[in-house]
Each structure stands twice: as C-alpha cells, then as structure tokens.
C-alpha positions in Angstrom: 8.1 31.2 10.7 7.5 30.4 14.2 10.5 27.9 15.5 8.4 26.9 18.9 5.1 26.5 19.6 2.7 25.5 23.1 0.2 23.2 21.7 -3.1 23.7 23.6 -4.0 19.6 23.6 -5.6 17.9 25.7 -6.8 14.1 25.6 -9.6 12.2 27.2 -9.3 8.8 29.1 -12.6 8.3 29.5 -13.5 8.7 25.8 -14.0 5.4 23.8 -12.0 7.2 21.3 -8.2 5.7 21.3 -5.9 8.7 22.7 -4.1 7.7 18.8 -7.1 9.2 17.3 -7.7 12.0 19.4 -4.3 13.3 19.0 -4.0 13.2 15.7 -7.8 14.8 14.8 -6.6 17.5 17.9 -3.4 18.7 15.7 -5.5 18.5 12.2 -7.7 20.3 13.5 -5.4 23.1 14.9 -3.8 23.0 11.3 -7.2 23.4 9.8 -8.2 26.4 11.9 -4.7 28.2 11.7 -3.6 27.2 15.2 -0.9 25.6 13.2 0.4 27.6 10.7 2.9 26.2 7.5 6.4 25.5 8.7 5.6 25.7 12.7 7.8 23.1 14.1 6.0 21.0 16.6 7.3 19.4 19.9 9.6 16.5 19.9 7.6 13.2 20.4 9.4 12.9 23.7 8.3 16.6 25.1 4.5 16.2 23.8 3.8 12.7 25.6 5.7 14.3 28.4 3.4 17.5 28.1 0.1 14.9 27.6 1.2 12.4 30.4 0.9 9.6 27.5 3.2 7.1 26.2 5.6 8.5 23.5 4.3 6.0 21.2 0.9 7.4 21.3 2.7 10.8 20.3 4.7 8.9 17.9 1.9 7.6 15.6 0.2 10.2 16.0 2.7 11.8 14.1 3.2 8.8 11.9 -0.8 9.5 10.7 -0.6 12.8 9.9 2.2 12.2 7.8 1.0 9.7 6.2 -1.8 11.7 5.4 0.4 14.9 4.2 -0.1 17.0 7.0 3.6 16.8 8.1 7.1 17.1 6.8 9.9 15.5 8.3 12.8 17.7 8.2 16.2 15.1 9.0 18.0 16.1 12.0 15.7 19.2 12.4 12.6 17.7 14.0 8.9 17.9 12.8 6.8 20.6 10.8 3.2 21.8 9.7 3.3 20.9 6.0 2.7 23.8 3.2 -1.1 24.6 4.0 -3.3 27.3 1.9 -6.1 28.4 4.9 -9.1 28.9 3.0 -11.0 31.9 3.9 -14.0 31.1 6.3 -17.5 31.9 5.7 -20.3 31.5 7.5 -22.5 28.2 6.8 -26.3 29.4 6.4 -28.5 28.8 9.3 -32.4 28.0 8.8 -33.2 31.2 8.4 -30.4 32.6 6.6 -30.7 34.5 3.8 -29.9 32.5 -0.2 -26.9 32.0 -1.0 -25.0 34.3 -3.2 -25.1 32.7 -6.5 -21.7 31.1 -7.8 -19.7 32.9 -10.4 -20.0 31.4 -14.1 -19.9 27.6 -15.0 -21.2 25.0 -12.7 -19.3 23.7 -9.6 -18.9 19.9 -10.2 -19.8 18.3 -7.3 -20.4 14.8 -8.9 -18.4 11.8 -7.7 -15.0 9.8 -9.1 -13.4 12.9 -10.4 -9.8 13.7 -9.0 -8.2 17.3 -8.7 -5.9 17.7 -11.9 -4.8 21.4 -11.7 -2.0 21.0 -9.1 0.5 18.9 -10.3 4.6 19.4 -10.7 5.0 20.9 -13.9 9.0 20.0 -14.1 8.8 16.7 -13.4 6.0 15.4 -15.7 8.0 17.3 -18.5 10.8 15.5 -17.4 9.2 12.4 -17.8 7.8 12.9 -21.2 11.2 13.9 -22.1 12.6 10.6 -20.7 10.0 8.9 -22.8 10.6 10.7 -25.9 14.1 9.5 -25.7 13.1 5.7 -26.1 12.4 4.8 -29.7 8.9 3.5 -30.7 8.6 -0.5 -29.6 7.4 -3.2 -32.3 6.1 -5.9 -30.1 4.4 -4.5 -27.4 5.0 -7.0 -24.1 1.1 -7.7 -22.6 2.0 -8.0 -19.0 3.9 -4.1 -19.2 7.0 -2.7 -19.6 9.7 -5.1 -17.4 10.8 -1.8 -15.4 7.5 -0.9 -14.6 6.0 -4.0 -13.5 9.3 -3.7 -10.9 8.4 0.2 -9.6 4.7 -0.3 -9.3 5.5 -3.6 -7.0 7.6 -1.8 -5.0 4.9 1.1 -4.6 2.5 -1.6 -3.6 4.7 -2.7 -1.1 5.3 1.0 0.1 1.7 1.7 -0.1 0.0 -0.9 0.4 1.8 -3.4 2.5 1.7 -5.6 -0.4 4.5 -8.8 -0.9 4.4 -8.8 -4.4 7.0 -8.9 -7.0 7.4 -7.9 -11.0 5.7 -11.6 -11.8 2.7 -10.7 -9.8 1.8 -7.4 -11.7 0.1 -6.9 -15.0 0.2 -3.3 -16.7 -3.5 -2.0 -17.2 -4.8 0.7 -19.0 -6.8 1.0 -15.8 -9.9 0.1 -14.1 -12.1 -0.7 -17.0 -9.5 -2.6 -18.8 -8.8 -4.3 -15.6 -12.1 -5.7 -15.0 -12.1 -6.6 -19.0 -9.5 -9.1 -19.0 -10.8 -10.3 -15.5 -14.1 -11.3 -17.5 -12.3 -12.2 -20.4 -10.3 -14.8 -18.1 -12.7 -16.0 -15.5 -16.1 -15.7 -16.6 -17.8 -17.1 -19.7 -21.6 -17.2 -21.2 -24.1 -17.7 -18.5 -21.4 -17.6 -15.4 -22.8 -15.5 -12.3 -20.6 -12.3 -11.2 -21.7 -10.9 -8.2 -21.3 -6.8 -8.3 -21.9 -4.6 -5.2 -25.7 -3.4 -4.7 -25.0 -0.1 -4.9 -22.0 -0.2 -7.0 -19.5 0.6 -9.5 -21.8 0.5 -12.4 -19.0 0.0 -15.1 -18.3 -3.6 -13.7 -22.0 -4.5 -14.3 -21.6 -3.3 -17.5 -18.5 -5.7 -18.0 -19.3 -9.0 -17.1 -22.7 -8.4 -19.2 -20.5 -7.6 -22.2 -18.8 -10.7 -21.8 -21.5 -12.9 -21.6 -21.8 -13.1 -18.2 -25.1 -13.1 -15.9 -24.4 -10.0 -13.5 -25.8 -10.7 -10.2 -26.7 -7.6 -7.4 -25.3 -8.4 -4.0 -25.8 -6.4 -0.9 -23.8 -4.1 1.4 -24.3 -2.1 4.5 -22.6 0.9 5.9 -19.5 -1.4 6.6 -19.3 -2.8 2.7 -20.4 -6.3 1.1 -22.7 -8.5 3.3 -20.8 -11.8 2.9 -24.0 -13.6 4.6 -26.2 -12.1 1.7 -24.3 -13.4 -1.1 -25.8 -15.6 -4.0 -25.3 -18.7 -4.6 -23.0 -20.1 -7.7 -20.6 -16.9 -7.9 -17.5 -17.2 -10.1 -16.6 -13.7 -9.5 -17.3 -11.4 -7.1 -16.5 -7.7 -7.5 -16.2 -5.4 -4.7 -14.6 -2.3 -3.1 -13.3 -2.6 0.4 -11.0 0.3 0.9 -13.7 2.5 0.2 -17.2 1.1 -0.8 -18.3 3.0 -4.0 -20.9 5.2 -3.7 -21.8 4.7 0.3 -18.3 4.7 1.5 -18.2 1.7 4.0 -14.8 0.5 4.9 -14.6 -3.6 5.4 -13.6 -4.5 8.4 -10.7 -7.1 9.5 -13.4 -9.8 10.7 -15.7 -9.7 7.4 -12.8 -9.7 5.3 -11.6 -13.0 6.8 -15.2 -14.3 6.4 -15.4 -13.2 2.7 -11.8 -14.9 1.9 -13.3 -17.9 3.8 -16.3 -17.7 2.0 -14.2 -17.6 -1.5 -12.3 -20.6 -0.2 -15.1 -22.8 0.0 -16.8 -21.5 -3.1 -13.9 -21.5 -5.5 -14.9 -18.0 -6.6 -12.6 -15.5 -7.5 -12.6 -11.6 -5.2 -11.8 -8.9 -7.7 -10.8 -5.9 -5.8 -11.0 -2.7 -7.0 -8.8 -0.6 -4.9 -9.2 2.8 -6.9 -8.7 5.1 -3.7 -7.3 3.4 -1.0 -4.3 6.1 -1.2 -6.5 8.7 0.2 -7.6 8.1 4.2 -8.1 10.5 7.1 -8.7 9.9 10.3 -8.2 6.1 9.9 -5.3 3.7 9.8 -4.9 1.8 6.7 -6.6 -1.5 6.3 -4.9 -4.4 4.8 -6.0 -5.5 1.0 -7.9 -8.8 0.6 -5.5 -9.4 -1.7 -2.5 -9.1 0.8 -4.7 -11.9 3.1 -5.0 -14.4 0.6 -3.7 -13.8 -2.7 -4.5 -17.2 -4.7 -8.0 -16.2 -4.3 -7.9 -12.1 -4.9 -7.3 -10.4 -8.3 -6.4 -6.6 -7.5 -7.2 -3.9 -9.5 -5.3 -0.2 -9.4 -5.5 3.0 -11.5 -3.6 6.3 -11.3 -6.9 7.8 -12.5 -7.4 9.2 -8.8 -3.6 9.5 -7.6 -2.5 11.6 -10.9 -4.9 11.4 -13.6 -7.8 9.9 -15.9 -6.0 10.8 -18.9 -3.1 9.0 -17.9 -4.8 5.9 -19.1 -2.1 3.3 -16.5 -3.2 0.9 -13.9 -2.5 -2.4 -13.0 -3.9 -5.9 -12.1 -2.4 -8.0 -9.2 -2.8 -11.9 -9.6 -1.0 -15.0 -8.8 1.8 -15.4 -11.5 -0.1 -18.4 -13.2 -3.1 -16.4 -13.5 -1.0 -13.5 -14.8 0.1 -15.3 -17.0 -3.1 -16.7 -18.5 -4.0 -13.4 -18.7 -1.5 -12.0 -20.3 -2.6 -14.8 -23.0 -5.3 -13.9 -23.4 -4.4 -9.9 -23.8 -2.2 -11.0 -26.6 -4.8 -12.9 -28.4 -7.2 -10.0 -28.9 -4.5 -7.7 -29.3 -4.8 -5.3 -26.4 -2.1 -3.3 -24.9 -1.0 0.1 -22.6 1.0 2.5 -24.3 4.4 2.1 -24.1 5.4 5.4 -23.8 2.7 6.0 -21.3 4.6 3.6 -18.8 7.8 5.0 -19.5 7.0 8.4 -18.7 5.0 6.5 -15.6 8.1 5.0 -14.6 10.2 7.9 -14.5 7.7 9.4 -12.2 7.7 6.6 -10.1 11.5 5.8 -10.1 12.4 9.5 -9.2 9.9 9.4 -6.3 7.9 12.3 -7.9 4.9 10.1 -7.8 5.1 10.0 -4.1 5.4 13.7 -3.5 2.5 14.0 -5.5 0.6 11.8 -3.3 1.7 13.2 -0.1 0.8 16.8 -2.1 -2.9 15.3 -2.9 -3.5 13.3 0.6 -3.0 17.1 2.3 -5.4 18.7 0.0 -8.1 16.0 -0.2 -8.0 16.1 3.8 -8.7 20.1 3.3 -11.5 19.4 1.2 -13.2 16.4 3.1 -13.0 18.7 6.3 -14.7 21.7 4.3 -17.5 18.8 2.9 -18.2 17.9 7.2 -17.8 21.4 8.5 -20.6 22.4 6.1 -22.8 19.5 5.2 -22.5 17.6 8.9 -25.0 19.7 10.5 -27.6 19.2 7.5 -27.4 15.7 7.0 -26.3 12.4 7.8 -23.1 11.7 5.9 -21.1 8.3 5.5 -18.1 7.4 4.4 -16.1 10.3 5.2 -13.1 8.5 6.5 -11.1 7.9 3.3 -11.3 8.8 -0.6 -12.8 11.4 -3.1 -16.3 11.4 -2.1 -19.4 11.1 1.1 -22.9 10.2 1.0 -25.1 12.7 2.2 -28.0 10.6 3.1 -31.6 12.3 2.5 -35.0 11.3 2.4 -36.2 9.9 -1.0 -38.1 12.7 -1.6 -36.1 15.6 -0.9 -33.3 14.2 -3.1 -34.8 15.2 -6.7 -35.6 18.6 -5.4 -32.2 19.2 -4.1 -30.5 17.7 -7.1 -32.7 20.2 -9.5 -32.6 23.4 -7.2 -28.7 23.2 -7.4 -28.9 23.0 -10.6 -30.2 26.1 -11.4 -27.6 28.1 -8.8 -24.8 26.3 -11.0 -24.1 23.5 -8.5 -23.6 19.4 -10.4 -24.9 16.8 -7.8 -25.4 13.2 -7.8 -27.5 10.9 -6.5 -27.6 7.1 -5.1 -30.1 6.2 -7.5 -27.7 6.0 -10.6 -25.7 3.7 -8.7 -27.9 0.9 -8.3 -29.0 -2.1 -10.6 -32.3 -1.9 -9.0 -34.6 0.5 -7.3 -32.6 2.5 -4.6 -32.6 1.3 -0.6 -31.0 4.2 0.5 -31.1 7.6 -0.6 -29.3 10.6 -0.9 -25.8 12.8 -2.5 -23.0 11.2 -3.8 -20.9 14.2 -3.0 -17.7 14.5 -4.7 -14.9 17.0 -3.4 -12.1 16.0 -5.9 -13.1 18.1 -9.5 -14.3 21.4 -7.6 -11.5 24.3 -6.6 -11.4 24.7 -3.0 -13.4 28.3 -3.0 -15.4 26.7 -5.3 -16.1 23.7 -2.8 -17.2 25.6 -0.1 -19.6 27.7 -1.9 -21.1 25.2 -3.7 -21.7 22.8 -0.3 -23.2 26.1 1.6 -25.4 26.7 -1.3 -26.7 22.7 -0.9 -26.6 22.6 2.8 -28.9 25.9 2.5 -31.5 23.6 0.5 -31.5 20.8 2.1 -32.5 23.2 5.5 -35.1 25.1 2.9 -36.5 21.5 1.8 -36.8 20.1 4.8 -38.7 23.0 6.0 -41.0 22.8 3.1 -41.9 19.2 3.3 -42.4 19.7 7.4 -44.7 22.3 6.6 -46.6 20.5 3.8 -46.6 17.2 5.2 -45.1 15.6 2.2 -42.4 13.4 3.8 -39.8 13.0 6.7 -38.7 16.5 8.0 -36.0 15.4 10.4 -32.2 16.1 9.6 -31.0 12.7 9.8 -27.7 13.2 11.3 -25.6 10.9 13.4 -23.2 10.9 15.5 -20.2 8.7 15.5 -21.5 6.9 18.3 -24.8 6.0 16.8 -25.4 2.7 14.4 -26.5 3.1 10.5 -29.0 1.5 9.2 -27.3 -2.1 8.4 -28.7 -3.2 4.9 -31.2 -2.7 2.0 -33.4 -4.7 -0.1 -32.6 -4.1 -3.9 -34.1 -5.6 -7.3 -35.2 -5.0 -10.7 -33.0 -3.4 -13.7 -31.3 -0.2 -13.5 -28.3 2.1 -15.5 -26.0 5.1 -14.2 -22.7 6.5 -15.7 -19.1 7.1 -13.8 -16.2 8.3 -14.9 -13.5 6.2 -15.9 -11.1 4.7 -13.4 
C-alpha cells in the first residue's frame, strides 16, 4: 500500500460546473481507472486546497461526497483512504464497425430494472441477527404499527439518512412498498376517488388504487419528474417518485417540490412518496424528501428491498402520528401484519450499525456499475437518469427499440423497455437499463453486446430508410425533451419493492 500519493487534479474556473463537483468526479474517476488504488491515503483537506488554490471547504465536501457515496474510509486520527475497490478488467467497447460480440457464457444477463445485487452481503452479521431473533419467543398479538424498538432504529436511520425529524410515533412498520401503498388506499381513497400515478410509472401503484376502488388517473412528468402544472383536477392522492423518477430517472428539483406541496395545500390531496432508492446517488448531493418539507401533507414510503433485499419483506410508512394511527386501525381490522421475527432480526442489523456498512458497501459498488453502464452505453445513446439509483434510460427511437430488445435476446442479454411502464401508449422511448441483478463481468458484457446493436440498428435503418438514424446523445449541457402526451389503457410488471 502506497502511504503518499501526488494527485494529478486540476479544476476549471471557467466551467459552469461547481469546482464541488469537479473535484469529486476528478478523484472517482482516478479510483475508477486505478489512478487510485485501495488503501492509498489521500492528501489532507488542508494540503489538496492548498495544492488546487481552492478553499478547504471545496476539498472538504468533496471528500464528504465520496464518502457518502462509499468511495472513502475515514481512518480516525490516520487521515483519509481509497475505500476497498475490485478494478474490473477493461475491454474494449465495439466501434461501428467492430466485429460481434463474443457471446455471453450460459444463462441470460438480467439487465431488467428494480432488481438489487444480493450476492455480496455480510454473512456473520445476518446470522447474527437471525440468531438474535430466534432467541425471542413467538408473539401472540402482533402490534400493527411494528415492533416498538424498530419503529425507534428506522427513525433514527431516517434522520441519518435522510435528514428526516421524525420520531417512533411517526413510523409504521411495512412489509414494504406494495403493502405500503395498500394501506395508503385502504386509508385515503375509496370507490370512485381519483389517484394520480406518474405517466410513466410504477405500475404496481396503478394496480393498487384500482383494487381498492379507486379511479387511477395518468399524470405527466418530464426529464425533471411530475409536471405539477399538468396535474388533474379532483386528486385525493397523488403518487410519485422524486428521489429518482421510476423508469426515466428525473430528480425533482427544490423549486417544483415547493410548487407541488403548494399545490397539495390548496387541493387537500395527499403526496405519497415512494422513496425506494434515494440511498443510492452519485455525482449529486442529496435532495431533501417532500415529506421532510411538509409532513402533514406527505405520506412516505421505504423498503429495504433495494438497500438489502426483496426477500426481506420490511419497509416502512412515514405519516403524521394521527394518520398513523388511523392506519394502524385500519391494519388491525383486516388483519395484516410484518413478521415479527423479520423486524427483530432487522433491528439487530440496524442497532449494530451492520445495516450501514452494508449501505456504504452497496453505494461503492452501485457507483462501479453505473460508471461501467456510461462508459459503454454513453457514446450509443442518449441516457437519463444516471445520477442516482439502480437503473438509466437509454432513450432510442420507437422503432429500433423492439429490435434491440429481441436481438439481445437471442445473445442471452434481458432488456426492458419504456413501454411496459406506461398506462397509455408510450411518449418516450427506449431501455430501462438495470445494473443492480447482473455480476459486474457480466455487466459489461452484456452493455457491449447492446451498445454493439444499437450501432448495428441504427446502421440498418439509415440504410433502409425505415426511421431516425441519429444517435441521440446529449450532453450535460444540452436540454431534454420536457414532456409527453400519454392516454389510453396499458399493463407492465416490476418486481416487488
């Protein structure tokens, strides 16, 4: 291990890009390309600004980002280091011309979306908290808000993680996103009430509110999320991901977020936020939640189906204490419950701080993977939403996406497309790419093998005529396309959050 290293940085004052930002994507990058190796000990805050000729707080949260991310440990007393990174071996991405790529080895590569990694996960401590949960004896009256420890730990991690002020009376346990959004319905909607869903969106809340009686009502989003100007009249509930739009990956900003509380304010309707992967950002600060601006109008819905696991089967809801309560009512009268020994071996893993490691673990290797997803499908298409979660959209013309989607097929690649995503017919089009499921190896084969046929059907449809050609990319400087008509009926399938 190298104890001293000359970091070859420089910054740009002339760039629009805040010298923050710059730093921080200078150093992950240098960690991504082995510049910075695991364990390197990087310059005191006070020597790089010195080095940079830049304020030490620049430096500082520079720092601050990349350990919040994972990239860094903090070592007490011994200064800053390059956290634990496996360099994956680099291959060259297929030009135009380049020949096929090799097929993949047996079994398809999943890259289909809402699917985290499960495979890397401390084996001593989730033993240790099944142990610690086999040790309670089997409870006869399960409590509907959660176990009373639990509803503590996960208010302090929303604190910690999310900036939340919330205590035990504000939390309800979940069995996660699904049951969430279930004893939403079950509490604020009834037969014939409108609930506004994102248009494209989660399709499992649609599928919700229409269970419960409720008339399930499209509403439209641009690159930056849900266009609050666009929403339909008469809501009781709206539905809607901020953190990290689901499928196109728009995160809202400060000023539409006050305008959509505002807008809730004067409507009476209730925001349900589903915050399924706001852990997981890069190159991005974190965003407040909506429910952290105005909590008597948010309902907040978490799941440890992307931080640990689906088959954990724990989330939570987040509510004013009176509406908590009425829900908690309610969960009693139709007899549904979480697992108790579920949350205690949850609470163990949260009360021993193994939870966080894991998260710090998982932020590091999601970053490794969202870089391999750019690197190799950035100079093929247009992608969005690459600043935070488990998934982009690689946006394609309409009628390259089937042929893509069935040509990747055959080499043993899964894909997914916008069009399962939307209640009506699709405004947008292109690959909801997921990077969570797939191994790392497996990753970057499987994106060379679909940047190689997006190249080969763009070629084909220049040569035939039969639709747009160009490669649709953009750079960050260069506006989206803002918004997109949607109607008529339409079904899709996601895995469970």
């Amino acid at each position: 291990m190298r104890t001293h290293v000359d970091l070859p940085v420089s910054l740009s004052r002339e760039s629009a890009e805040p010298l923050i930002t710059q730093l921080a994507g200078r150093l992950r990058q240098a960690m991504l390309d082995g510049t910075l190796s695991s364990g390197e000990r990087l310059p005191s805050t006070r020597a790089l600004a010195a080095q940079l000729a830049v304020s030490r707080t620049v430096v500082t949260e520079a720092y601050q980002q990349l350990y919040a991310e994972g990239w860094l440990d903090g070592r007490h007393g011994s200064g800053t280091f390059v956290a634990a990174i496996e360099q994956a071996p680099r291959q060259p991405a297929g030009g135009a011309h380049a020949p096929a790529p090799p097929p993949p080895p047996a079994g398809l590569i999943d890259l289909t979306s809402g699917k985290p990694w499960v495979r890397d996960y401390d084996h001593a401590a989730w033993k240790r908290a099944w142990r610690k949960a086999a040790d309670l004896p089997p409870g006869d009256n399960p409590d509907p808000y959660g176990l009373p420890r639990l509803r503590e730990l996960l208010a302090e991690h929303l604190r910690r993680v999310r900036g939340m002020a919330v205590g035990p009376e504000n939390i309800l346990v979940t069995r996660g996103t699904g049951n969430g959004l279930d004893l939403c319905a079950l509490a604020l909607l009834g037969p014939g009430a409108r609930a506004g869903v994102e248009e494209p969106g989660y399709h499992v809340a649609r599928t919700v509110f229409a269970a419960r009686g409720a008339e399930v009502v499209p509403c439209p989003v641009d690159e930056d999320g849900v266009v609050v100007d666009g929403l339909p009249a008469g809501l009781r509930v709206l539905y809607t991901t901020p953190a990290h739009q689901f499928p196109l990956g728009g995160r809202l900003p400060i000023p539409r977020r006050e305008r959509l509380l505002a807008w809730a304010r004067s409507t009476g309707a209730t925001i349900v936020e589903d915050d399924y992967d706001a852990e997981f950002r890069y190159d991005v600060a974190p965003l407040p939640a909506l429910y952290g601006l105005d909590p008597a109008r948010v309902v907040l819905l978490g799941t440890l189906s992307k931080t640990l696991a689906p088959d954990v089967g724990v989330g939570w809801l987040a509510g004013e204490p009176g509406l908590v309560r009425r829900i908690a009512g309610l969960r009693e009268a139709v007899a549904d419950r979480t697992s108790g020994p579920v949350q205690q071996a949850v609470a163990t893993l949260l009360e021993r701080g193994d939870l966080d490691r894991h998260l710090r673990r998982m932020r590091l290797e999601y970053a490794r993977r969202r870089a391999v997803v750019v690197e190799l499908l950035g100079p093929a298409c247009r992608l969005r939403g690459d600043t935070a979660g488990l998934h982009v959209l690689a946006e394609l013309p309409e009628a390259l996406v089937p042929v893509v989607v069935e040509r990747a097929r055959e080499r043993g690649v899964l894909l997914d497309s916008t069009r399962r995503h939307h209640h009506g017919d699709p405004g947008l089009h292109g690959l909801v790419i997921g990077y969570g499921s797939a191994s790392l190896p497996d990753l970057r084969r499987g994106c060379e093998s679909v940047a190689a046929l997006i190249r080969t059907a763009r070629a084909e449809a220049a040569r035939t005529g039969a639709g747009p050609a160009g490669n649709g990319r953009r750079t960050s400087g260069q506006p989206a396309a803002r918004a997109w008509p949607t109607s008529g009926p339409g079904q899709g399938r996601e895995s469970a959050r």
